[in-house]
Structure formats: structure tokens, C-alpha cells
C-alpha positions as CSV (number, residue, x, y, z in Angstrom):
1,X,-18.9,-10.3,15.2
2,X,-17.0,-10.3,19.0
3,X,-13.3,-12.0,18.2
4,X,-12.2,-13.7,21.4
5,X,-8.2,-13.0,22.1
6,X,-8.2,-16.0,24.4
7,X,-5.1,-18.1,22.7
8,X,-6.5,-21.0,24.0
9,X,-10.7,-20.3,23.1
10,X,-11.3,-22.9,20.7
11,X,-13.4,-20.7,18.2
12,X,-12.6,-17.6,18.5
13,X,-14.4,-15.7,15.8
14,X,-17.9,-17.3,16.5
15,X,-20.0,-15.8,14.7
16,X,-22.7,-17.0,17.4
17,X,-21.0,-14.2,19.7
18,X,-21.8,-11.1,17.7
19,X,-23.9,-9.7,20.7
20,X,-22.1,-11.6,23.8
21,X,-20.1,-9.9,26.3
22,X,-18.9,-13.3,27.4
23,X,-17.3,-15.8,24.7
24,X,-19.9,-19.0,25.1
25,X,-16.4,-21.2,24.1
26,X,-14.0,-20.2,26.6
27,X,-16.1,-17.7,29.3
28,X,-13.7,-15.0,29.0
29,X,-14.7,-11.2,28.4
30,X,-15.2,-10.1,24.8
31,X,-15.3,-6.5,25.6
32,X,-11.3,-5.8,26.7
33,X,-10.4,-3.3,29.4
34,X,-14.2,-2.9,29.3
35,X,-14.2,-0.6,26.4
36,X,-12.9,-2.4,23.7
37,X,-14.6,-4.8,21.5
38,X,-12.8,-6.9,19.4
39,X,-14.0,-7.3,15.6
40,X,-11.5,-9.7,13.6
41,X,-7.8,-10.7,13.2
42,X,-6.0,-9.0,10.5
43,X,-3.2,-10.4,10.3
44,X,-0.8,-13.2,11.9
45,X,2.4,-12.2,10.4
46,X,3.7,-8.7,12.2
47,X,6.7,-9.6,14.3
48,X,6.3,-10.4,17.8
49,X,2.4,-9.8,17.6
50,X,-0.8,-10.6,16.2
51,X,-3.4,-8.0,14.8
52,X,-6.8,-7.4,15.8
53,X,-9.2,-4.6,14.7
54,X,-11.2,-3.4,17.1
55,X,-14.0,-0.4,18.3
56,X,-14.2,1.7,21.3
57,X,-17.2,2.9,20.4
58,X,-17.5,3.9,16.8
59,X,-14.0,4.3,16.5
60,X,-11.8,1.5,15.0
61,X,-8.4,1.0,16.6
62,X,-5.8,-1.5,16.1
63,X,-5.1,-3.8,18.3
64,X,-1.6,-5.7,19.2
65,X,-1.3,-9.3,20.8
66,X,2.0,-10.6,22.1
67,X,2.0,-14.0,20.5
68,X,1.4,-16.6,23.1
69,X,4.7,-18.5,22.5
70,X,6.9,-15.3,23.5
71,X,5.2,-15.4,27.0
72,X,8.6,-16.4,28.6
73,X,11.1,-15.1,27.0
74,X,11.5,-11.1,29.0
75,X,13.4,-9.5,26.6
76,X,10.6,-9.8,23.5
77,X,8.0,-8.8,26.2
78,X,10.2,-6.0,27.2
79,X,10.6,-4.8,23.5
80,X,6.7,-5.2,23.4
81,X,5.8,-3.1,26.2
82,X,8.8,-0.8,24.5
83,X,6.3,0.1,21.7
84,X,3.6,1.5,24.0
85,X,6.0,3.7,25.8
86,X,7.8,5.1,22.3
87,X,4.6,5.7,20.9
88,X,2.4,7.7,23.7
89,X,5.8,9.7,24.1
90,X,5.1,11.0,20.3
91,X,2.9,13.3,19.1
92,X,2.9,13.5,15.0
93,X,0.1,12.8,12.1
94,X,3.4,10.4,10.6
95,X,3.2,8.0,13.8
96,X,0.3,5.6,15.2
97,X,-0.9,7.6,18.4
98,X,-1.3,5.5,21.8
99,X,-2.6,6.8,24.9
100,X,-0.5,6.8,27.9
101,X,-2.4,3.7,28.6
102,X,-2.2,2.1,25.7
103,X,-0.4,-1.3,26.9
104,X,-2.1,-3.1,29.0
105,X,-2.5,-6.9,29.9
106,X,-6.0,-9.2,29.8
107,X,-6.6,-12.0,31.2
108,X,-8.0,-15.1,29.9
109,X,-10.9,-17.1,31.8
110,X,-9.0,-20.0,33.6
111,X,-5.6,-18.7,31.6
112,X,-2.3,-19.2,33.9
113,X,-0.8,-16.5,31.8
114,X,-1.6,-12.7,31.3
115,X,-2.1,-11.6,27.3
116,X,-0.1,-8.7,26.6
117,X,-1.6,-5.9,24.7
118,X,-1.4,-2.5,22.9
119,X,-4.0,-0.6,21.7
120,X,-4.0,2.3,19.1
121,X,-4.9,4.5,16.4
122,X,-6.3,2.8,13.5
123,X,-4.2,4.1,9.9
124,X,-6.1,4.4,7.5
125,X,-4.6,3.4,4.2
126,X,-2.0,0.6,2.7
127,X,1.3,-0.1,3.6
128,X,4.3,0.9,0.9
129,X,4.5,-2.3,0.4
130,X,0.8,-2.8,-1.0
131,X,0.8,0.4,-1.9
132,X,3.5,-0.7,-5.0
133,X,2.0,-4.0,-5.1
134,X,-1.3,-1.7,-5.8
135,X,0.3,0.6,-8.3
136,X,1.8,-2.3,-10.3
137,X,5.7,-2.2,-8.9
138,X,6.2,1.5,-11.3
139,X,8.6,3.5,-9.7
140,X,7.9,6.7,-8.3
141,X,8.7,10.2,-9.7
142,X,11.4,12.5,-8.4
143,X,8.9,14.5,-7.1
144,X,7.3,12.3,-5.5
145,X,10.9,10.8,-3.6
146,X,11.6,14.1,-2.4
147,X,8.1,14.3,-0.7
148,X,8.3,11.1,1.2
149,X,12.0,11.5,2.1
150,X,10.7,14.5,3.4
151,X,8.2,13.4,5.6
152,X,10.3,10.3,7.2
153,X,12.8,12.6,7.6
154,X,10.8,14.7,10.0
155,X,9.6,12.2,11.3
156,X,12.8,10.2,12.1
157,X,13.8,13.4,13.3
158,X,11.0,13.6,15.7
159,X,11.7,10.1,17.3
160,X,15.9,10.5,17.2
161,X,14.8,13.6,19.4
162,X,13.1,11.5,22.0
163,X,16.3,9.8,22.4
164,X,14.9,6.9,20.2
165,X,15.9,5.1,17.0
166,X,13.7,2.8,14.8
167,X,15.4,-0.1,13.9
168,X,13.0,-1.5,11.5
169,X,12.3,0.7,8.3
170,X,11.1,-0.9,5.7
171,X,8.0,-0.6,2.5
172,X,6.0,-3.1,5.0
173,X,6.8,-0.9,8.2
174,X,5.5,2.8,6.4
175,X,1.8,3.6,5.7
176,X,0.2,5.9,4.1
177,X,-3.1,8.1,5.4
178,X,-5.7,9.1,2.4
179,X,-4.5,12.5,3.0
180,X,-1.0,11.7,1.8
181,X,1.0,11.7,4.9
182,X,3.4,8.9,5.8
183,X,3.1,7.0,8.9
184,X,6.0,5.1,10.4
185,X,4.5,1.8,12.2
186,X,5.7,-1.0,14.4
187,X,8.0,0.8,16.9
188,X,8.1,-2.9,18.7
189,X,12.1,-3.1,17.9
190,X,12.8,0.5,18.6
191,X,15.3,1.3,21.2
192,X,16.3,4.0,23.5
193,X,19.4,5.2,23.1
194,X,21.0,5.5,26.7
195,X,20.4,2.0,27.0
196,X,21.8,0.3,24.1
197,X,25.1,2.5,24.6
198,X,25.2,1.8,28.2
199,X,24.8,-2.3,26.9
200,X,27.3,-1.8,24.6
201,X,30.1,0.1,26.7
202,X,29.7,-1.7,30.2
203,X,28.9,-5.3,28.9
204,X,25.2,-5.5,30.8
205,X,23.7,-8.3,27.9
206,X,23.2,-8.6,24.8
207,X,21.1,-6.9,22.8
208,X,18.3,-8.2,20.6
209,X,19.1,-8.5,16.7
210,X,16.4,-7.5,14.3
211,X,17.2,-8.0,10.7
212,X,15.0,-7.4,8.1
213,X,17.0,-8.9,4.6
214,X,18.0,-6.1,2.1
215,X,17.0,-3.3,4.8
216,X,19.1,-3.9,7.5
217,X,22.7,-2.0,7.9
218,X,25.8,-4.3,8.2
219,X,26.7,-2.9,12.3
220,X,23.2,-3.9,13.3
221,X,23.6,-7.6,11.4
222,X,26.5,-7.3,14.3
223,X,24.2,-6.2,16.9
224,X,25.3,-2.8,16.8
225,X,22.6,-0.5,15.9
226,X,22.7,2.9,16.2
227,X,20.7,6.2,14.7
228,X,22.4,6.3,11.3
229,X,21.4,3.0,10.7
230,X,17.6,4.0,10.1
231,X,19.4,6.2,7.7
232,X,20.5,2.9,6.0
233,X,17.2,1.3,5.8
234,X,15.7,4.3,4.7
235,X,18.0,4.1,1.3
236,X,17.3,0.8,0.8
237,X,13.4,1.5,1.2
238,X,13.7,4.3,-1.5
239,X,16.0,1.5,-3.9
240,X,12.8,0.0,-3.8
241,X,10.3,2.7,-4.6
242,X,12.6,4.1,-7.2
243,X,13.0,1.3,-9.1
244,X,9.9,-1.3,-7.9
245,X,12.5,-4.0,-7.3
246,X,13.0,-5.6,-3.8
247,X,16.4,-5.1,-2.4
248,X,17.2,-8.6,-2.8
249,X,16.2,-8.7,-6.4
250,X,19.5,-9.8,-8.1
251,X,18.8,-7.7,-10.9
252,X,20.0,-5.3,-8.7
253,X,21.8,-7.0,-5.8
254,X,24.8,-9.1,-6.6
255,X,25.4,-11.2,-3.2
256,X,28.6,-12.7,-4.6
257,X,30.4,-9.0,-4.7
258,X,27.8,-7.3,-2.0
259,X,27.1,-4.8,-4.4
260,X,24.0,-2.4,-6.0
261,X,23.7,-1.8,-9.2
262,X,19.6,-0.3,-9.0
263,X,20.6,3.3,-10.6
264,X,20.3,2.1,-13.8
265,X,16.8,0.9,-13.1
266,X,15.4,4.8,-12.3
267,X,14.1,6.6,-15.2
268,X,14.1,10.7,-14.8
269,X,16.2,10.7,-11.6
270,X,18.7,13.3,-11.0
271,X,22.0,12.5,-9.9
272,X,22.1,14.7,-7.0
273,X,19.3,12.4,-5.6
274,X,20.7,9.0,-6.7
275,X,23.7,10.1,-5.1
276,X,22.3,11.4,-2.1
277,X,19.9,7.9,-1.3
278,X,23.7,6.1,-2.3
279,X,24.9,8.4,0.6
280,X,21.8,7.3,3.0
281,X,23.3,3.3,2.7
282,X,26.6,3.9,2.5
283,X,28.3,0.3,3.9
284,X,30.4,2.3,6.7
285,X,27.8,4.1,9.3
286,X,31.0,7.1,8.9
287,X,29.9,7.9,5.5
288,X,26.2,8.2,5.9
289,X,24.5,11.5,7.4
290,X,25.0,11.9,11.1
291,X,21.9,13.3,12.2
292,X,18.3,13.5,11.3
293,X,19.0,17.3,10.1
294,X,21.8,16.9,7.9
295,X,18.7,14.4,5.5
296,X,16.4,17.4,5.6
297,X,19.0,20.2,5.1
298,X,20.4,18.3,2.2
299,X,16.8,17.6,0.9
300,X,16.0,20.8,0.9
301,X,19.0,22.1,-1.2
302,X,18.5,19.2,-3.9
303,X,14.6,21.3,-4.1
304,X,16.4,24.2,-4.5
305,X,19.3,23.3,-7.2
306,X,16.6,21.2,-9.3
307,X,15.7,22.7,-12.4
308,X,12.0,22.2,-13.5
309,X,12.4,22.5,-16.8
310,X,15.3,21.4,-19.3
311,X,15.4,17.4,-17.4
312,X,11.4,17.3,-16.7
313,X,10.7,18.4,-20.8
314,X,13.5,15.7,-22.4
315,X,11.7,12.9,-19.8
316,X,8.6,13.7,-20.8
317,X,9.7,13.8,-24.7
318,X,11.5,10.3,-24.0
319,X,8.5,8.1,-22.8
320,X,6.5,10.0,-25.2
321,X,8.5,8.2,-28.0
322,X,8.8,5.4,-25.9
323,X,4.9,5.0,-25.1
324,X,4.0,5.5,-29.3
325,X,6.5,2.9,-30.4
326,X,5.0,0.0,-27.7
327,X,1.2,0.7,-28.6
328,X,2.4,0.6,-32.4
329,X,3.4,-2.7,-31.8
330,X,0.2,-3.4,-29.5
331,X,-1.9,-2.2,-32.2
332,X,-0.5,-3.9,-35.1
333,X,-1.2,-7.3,-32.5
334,X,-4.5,-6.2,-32.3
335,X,-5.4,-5.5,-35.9
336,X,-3.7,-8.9,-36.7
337,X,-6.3,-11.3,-34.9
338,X,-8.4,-11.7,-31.9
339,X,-8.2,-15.3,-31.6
340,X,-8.1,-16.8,-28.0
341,X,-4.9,-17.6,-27.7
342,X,-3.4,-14.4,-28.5
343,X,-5.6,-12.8,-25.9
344,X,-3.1,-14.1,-23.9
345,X,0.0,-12.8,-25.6
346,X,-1.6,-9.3,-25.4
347,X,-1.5,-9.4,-22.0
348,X,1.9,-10.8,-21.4
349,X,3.1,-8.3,-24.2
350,X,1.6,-5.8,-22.6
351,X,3.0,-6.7,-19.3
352,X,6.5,-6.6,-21.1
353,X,6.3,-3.2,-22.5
354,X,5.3,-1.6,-19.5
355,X,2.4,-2.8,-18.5
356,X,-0.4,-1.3,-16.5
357,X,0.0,2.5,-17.9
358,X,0.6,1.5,-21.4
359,X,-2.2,-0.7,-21.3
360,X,-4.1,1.8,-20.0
361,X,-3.4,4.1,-22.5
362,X,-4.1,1.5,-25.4
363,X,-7.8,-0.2,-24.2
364,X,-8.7,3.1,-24.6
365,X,-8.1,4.0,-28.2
366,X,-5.4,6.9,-27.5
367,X,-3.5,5.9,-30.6
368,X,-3.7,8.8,-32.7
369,X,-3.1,11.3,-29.8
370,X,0.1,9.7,-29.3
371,X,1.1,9.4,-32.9
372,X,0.9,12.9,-33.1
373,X,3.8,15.1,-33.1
374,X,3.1,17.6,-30.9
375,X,1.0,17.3,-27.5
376,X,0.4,20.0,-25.0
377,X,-1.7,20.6,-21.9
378,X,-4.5,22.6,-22.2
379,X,-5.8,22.2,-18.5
380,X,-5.2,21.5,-15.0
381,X,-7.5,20.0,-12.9
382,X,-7.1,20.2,-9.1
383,X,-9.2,19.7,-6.3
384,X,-8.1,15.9,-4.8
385,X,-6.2,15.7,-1.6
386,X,-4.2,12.7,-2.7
387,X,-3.0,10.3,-5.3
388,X,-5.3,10.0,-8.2
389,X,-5.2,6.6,-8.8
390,X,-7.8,6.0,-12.2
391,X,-9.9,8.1,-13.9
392,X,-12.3,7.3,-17.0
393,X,-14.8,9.6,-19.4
394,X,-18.3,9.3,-20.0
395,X,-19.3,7.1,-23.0
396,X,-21.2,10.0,-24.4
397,X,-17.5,12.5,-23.9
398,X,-18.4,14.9,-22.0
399,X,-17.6,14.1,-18.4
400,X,-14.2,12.7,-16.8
401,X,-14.4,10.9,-13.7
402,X,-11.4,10.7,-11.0
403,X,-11.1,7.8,-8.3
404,X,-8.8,9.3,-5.3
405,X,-6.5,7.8,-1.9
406,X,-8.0,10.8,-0.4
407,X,-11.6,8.4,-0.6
408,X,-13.6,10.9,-2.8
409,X,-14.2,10.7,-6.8
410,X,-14.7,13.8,-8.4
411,X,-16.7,14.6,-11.5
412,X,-15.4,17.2,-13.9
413,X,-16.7,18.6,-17.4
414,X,-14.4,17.1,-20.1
415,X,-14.8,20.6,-22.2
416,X,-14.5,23.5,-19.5
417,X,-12.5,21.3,-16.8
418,X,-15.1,22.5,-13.7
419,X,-15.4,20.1,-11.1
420,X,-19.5,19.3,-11.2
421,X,-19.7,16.7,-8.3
422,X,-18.1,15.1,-5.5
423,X,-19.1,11.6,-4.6
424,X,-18.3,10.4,-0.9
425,X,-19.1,7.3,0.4
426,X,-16.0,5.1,0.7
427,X,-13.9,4.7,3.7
428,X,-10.6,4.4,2.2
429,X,-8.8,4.6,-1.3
430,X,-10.7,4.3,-4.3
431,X,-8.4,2.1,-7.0
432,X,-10.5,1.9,-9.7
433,X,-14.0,3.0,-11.2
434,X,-15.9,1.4,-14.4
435,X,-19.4,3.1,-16.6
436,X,-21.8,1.1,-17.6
437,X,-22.2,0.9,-20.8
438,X,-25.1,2.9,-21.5
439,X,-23.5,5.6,-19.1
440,X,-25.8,5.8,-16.3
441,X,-24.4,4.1,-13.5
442,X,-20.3,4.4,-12.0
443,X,-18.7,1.7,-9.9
444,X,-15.5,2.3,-7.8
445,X,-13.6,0.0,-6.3
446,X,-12.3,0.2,-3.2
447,X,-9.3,-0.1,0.0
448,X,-12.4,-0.6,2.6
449,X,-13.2,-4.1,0.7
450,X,-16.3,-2.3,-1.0
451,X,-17.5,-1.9,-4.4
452,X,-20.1,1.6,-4.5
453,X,-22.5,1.6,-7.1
454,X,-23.8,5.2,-8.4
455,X,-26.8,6.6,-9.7
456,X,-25.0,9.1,-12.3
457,X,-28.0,10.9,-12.7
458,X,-28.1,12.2,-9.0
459,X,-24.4,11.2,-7.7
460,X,-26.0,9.1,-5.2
461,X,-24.4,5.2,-4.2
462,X,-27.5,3.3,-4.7
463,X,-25.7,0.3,-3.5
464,X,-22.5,-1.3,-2.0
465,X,-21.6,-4.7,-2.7
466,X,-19.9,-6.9,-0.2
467,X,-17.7,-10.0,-0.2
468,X,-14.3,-9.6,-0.8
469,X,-12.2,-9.8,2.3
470,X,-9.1,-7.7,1.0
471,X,-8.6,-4.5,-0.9
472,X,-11.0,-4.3,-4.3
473,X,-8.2,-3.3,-7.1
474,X,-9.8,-3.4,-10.5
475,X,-13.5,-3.7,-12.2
476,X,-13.8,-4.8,-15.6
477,X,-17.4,-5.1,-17.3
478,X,-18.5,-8.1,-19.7
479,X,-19.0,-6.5,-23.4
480,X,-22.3,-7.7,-23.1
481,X,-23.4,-5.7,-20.3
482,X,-24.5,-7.7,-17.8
483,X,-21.6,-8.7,-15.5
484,X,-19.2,-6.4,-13.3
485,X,-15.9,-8.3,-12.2
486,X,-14.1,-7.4,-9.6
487,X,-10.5,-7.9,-8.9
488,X,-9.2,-8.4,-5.0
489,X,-6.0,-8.6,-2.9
490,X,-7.9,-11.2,-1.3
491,X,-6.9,-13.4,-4.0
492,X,-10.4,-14.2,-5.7
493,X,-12.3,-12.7,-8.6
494,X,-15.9,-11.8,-7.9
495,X,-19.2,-11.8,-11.2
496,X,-21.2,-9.8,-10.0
497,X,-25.0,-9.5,-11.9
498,X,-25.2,-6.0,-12.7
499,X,-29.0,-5.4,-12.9
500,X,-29.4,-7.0,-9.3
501,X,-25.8,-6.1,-7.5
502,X,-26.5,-10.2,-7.0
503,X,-23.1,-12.2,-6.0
504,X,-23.2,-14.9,-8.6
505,X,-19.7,-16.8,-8.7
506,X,-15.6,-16.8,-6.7
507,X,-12.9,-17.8,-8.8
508,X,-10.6,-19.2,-7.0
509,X,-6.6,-20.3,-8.0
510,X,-4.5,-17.1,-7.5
511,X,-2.1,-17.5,-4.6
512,X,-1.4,-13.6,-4.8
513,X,-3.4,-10.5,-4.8
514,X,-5.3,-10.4,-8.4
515,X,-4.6,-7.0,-10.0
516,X,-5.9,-6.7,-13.9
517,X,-8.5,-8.3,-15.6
518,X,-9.4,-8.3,-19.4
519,X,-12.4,-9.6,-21.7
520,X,-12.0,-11.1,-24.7
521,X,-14.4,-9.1,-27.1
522,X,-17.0,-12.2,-27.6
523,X,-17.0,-12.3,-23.6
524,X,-16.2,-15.8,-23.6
525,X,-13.3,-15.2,-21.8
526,X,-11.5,-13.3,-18.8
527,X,-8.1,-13.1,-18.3
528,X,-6.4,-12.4,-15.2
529,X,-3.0,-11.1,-13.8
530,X,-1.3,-11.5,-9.9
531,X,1.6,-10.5,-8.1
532,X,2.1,-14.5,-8.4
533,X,3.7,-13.9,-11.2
534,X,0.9,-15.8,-13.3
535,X,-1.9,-15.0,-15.6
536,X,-4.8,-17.3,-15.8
537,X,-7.6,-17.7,-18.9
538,X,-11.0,-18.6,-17.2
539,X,-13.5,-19.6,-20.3
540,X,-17.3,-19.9,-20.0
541,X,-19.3,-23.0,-19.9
């Protein structure tokens, strides 16, 4: 389908324009700059634009619209245009790439204004922000931290260097590729240094405010940015990775003092790190690091200093304990009934005690292997380029299978640990895979809105099943058999008829991305779980 950017086009995503050149609405050009077609809008809620995907060629690209009702006000179309000209001036895999070219402006048949745009590279991946939503708000290792400080730190570094600060860091504002690497987005409120010092010193205006609650420093609040307060944001961003709390959560924020209290919400953190990210947001802009170098020099010592073993062994030991003493309690609720109503309370139990991983461990019958006393590693497995984000084994035993960020799922023998098979066919993460039960056909879920279905006998996709408009996050499978259910960010639940790949019903009702699903075992009845904070109990007719 050809989207129509015209503001004023009456329908813009006709479907009746799929092979036009010229909206049959409006009259104006679907094909942009004469290159670029225009597929759909993604989203309405990015600052000072509006998001379009769209193709030159084969190749998707995003595309940014200055929202029509900022058409006369020159400083937001100034800080617009601003993004273009930060953005081609950069050349790194952690920031959106935009020609030299990149901004342009089209014009609307019969419009009496121009529509501002920006056109760029197309990231492929979620946003920290859906990336935690994805992940079911756990915190992030250590590890993991360091990593991700690293990489905004060089690239922070990269755009200071330009003479350029950010303004704007937040979960929502950082991306990630499939190969792992961070990408700093929406440069729209950066600012050149020069010429918010020269504003500053010689009166010549005021300078636009962007605030964005819990991330943004208290000089900027004043309208006094400067480069240590992306230093500021970046604290706060990792207060929320570290812990899976927003930074206005008052379980961590206590507005009446103006203080946070998030360390005690960490698990496994050292306190040279806590410290360090408590240094990053410092309330003075004095007490924070003064330069981009100081983050990475500091970073790299708290690599250094850490000791692998004594803290990593007693964390490990610690959720161990932790981890038997919840499914004990999970089992025991099991073993006691499976009436419908305590389907329920297993779930929000579950939820309770940890949710997703615990649960996780507990559907599938780990109970003995962690009520025993001693539990080593007998293998590694490597071979993925990214987060491993599910894996599940063969009815029969014998074969694991690992679902990827880095878009692939890889096929191991359980016994020897050799990789047998990679399976490519998705276009971006792969959250979640489900076995038939008789073992012969895989289904992944998938970031690209997909659902794959493989042939396990060759490792071919033998089909793809379409419908869901956001990110697919979890598969379930009816105990009977027959039915595959898919989870989505877009909201809805999808049955799908196994033996056909048929579509055969939407539930509808969540007002938040749907991220868990469970059968009861008579298949009666499906639970589900959102970020809305609410489980729902569907029951067959």
C-alpha cells in the first residue's frame, strides 16, 4: 500500500493506491522526492514529528514529518531541520545515518504550505523502552550495564566531539540493532554548542526547553543545558534498566524530598557501579563527569577492578535459594488443585515471585534440578550474535532450540552441545518459539509482526502467518493440539488452527501490549497477562 503524507488528503492509507503514483484523494505525488514510496505510519507520538516507513527501492527507511500544526512556529522547524544536519555530520553503527540530503520539504497538491521532511536509515530492533517492556521489566546484569554504558559512552563521545549535545536521552530515545549495538535516535532537540553559549552569554533569545519527566537534569528544567546534562539522563536511563522501574515510580522517587532511593532495588550490583551511575545524576552539573572521556576512562577501570568470581558465585548461590523456595511454593499450589479459579492465582503468584523466569523455570518441570544441592555447568554453547531471548527442548530430549535478537534460531544436540542447524527467515528478533506436540513442527515468534512455521524434519519455514500489527511476544499451544495462540504488542491475542496456519479468532480487551499466556490443562481456558497491569480469563463456549 502507497501512504499519502498530504496532512490534508482525506484517506491517506487507501488501500485502492497500492500501485498509484498519484493519490486518487488528494492528487499529490505518492512517490516523494521521486524515490521514495511511502508504506504506512508508525507512529503519531515522537516529538515534533510523525513516522512513516518507507522504501527506496528495496530498502526500508524511516521517514520523519514535521507535524502540520508546528508549520509556523521557526524555532521547532529550526530544531527539525537541526536533526538532519546533526545526523549526516555523524558517521557511527550507534546513530541513524542520513544522507547529506536527508531533509528535504514536499509539497502537497493545492497545499499553501511546504511538509517538512527527513529521511533515514531504518533501525532495525526495539527501543529500551520495549525492549524491558519485552523482557518483562527484569533488570539487567552488571555485565550487561557496563556494555551499554559503554557503547553510549562512545557514542555521546562521538557527537560532544562534533560540537553537539543530545538533550533527550531516555529508554524511548535508544535502540537496539539485532547485532547488539545501541543506537541513539531522535537528535530533533539536539543542540550545537556555540550557539546555545552564545544565547546564553549575549541574551540573543531564549532557548527551547525539552523536558522529558525523571530524565531531564535540573539546569535544563531552567533552560540551561549543557553537555554534562546527557550525563544526567543517561543515569537516570540506567536507574531504569537496573532496577525495571520508571524514574518516576515512587517506589523509588520520593517527590516530596526530591530524592532516589533505586539502589536497593539492584540485585548483584557492585558498588563501584551504583556509585558511579549516582555520580552520572548527580543534582549539581559540578559533581557529575565533565567530559565524555572521563565515563569511558572510569568504565573501563570498574572492568578492571571487578572480580569475576567471589560476588558472581554468592549471586548465583543467592537466587539459587531464592528460585527453589518460590517453585516450592508454586508446586505445593499446583499439587493442591487445578480448579479454575486458582488458574488465576497461579498466575498472579507467579507474577509475585518473580514472574516470567520463575515461571519459566516451573511449566517446565525443573523442580528436582533445583532442589538439588549442588548444580554445575557442564557446557557452553555459543554461536548467537545477540540476546538469547527463549529457548525450549524437543519432546523426545534430545535437541534444544534457541530463539535470538540477532533474528536466527539455532538447533543444538541436547547430549554433545553441537550446533546442528541454523534456521533464517525472520527479519527481526525472535521472542519466543513453541513444538508441537508430537515434535515435528517449531513456531517462533517474531519483532517483524510474523509467526514462522518449520518443518523440523528439513529446517525449512513452511509457512508465515500474518496479522498482527505489532511485535509477536509469546506462543502458547492448546493441550489438545490443535490451536497455536499468539501473543502481540499490538494488544490482541490471535487462535490460530494449527493443521491449516488458518486465522480463526482476535481477542480483543487489553489496552497494553499482551505478554504471557497460559492454558488451563482441560483447554477450557486461556489466561492472559499485559503491561496494563491486568490479567484476563477468556473461557470457551
Amino acid at each position: 500500500m502507497s501512504y499519502c503524507i498530504n496532512p490534508n488528503c482525506p484517506q491517506p492509507d487507501d488501500p485502492a493506491n497500492i500501485n498509484n503514483h498519484i493519490c486518487r484523494n488528494c492528487g499529490s505525488q505518492l512517490v516523494i522526492q521521486g524515490r521514495y514510496q511511502v508504506m504506512r505510519l508508525l507512529s503519531e507520538h515522537s516529538g515534533f514529528g510523525n513516522i512513516y516507513e518507507a522504501y527506496s527501492g528495496a530498502i526500508p527507511k524511516i521517514l520523519k514529518v514535521l507535524k502540520q500544526a508546528h508549520n509556523n512556529n521557526p524555532k521547532i522547524i529550526e530544531l527539525f531541520r537541526q536533526e538532519a544536519v546533526v545526523l549526516s555530520q555523524l558517521n557511527h553503527p550507534g546513530i541513524p545515518k542520513v544522507e547529506s540530503d536527508g531533509y528535504f520539504q514536499f509539497c502537497p497538491r493545492n497545499g499553501t504550505e511546504p511538509v517538512h521532511c527527513i529521511i533515514m536509515e531504518k533501525i532495525d530492533g526495539l527501543n529500551l523502552k520495549q525492549w524491558m517492556i519485552q523482557q518483562g521489566y527484569q533488570p539487567i546484569t552488571e555485565q550487561q550495564a557496563l556494555n551499554w554504558l559503554r557503547q553510549l559512552a562512545e557514542i555521546l563521545h562521538l557527537v560532544h566531539q562534533k560540537n553537539y549535545f543530545h538533550r533527550d536521552i531516555k529508554p524511548e530515545n535508544i535502540m537496539i540493532r539485532s547485532t547488539g549495538q545501541l543506537v541513539l535516535i531522535d537528535f530533533g532537540t539536539a543542540r550545537e554548542l556555540t550557539y546555545t553559549y552564545l544565547a546564553q552569554v549575549g541574551g540573543s533569545g531564549s532557548l527551547t526547553r525539552i523536558s522529558s519527566a525523571g530524565y531531564t537534569p535540573p539546569e535544563q528544567e531552567q533552560g540551561h543545558a549543557i553537555p554534562q546534562s546527557d550525563f544526567y539522563a543517561l543515569g537516570r536511563t540506567f536507574v531504569y534498566l537496573l532496577t525495571g522501574k520508571l524514574a518516576t515510580d515512587q517506589l523509588i522517587y520520593d517527590p516530596l524530598k526530591d530524592q532516589y532511593n533505586w539502589r536497593r532495588y539492584t540485585c548483584g550490583i557492585s558498588d563501584q557501579l551504583l556509585n558511579f551511575i549516582d555520580k552520572l545524576m548527580a543534582t549539581a552539573a559540578a559533581e557529575r563527569p565533565q567530559k565524555t572521556q572521563d565515563i569511558l576512562d572510569k568504565l573501563a577501570n570498574i572492568c578492571q577492578d571487578s572480580s569475576p568470581t567471589h560476588p558472581v558465585t554468592y549471586i548465583e548461590e543467592k537466587t539459587l535459594i531464592e528460585k527453589r523456595q518460590n517453585i516450592s511454593i508454586l508446586k505445593n499450589i499446583f499439587t493442591r488443585t487445578k480448579k479454575l479459579c486458582l488458574v488465576a492465582s497461579v498466575v498472579v503468584v507467579v507474577m509475585g515471585l518473580g514472574g516470567y523466569g520463575v515461571w519459566q523455570v516451573a511449566q517446565r518441570c525443573l523442580f528436582n534440578v533445583c532442589q538439588s544441592e549442588k548444580i554445575s555447568s557442564s557446557k557452553t554453547l555459543s554461536g548467537h550474535s545477540s540476546f538469547i531471548n527463549h529457548l525450549v527442548i524437543s519432546p523426545d530430549g534430545q535437541k534444544l532450540y534457541s530463539a535470538s535478537a540477532d533474528k536466527t534460531i539455532k538447533v543444538w544436540d541436547l547430549a554433545t552441545g553441537e550446533e546442528i542447524h541454523t534456521l533464517t527467515e525472520h527479519s527481526s528478533f525472535i521472542n519466543h518459539i513453541a513444538i508441537s506436540p508430537d515434535g515435528q513442527t517449531l513456531y517462533s515468534a517474531s519483532a517483524d509482526k510474523t509467526i514462522k512455521v518449520w518443518d523440523l524434519a528439513t529446517g525449512n519455514a513452511i509457512n508465515t502467518l500474518t496479522g498482527h500489527s505489532g511485535f509477536v511476544n509469546y506462543l502458547t499451544i492448546s493441550p489438545d493440539g490443535q490451536t497455536l495462540v499468539s501473543a502481540s504488542a499490538d494488544k490482541t491475542i490471535k487462535l490460530w488452527h494449527m493443521a491449516t496456519g488458518e486465522e480463526m479468532h482476535t481477542l480483543t480487551g487489553h489496552s497494553g501490549f499482551v505478554n504471557y499466556l497460559v492454558f488451563s490443562p482441560d483447554g477450557q481456558t486461556l489466561v492472559s497477562s499485559s503491561v496494563d497491569n491486568t490479567i484476563r480469563i477468556w473461557v470457551a463456549l
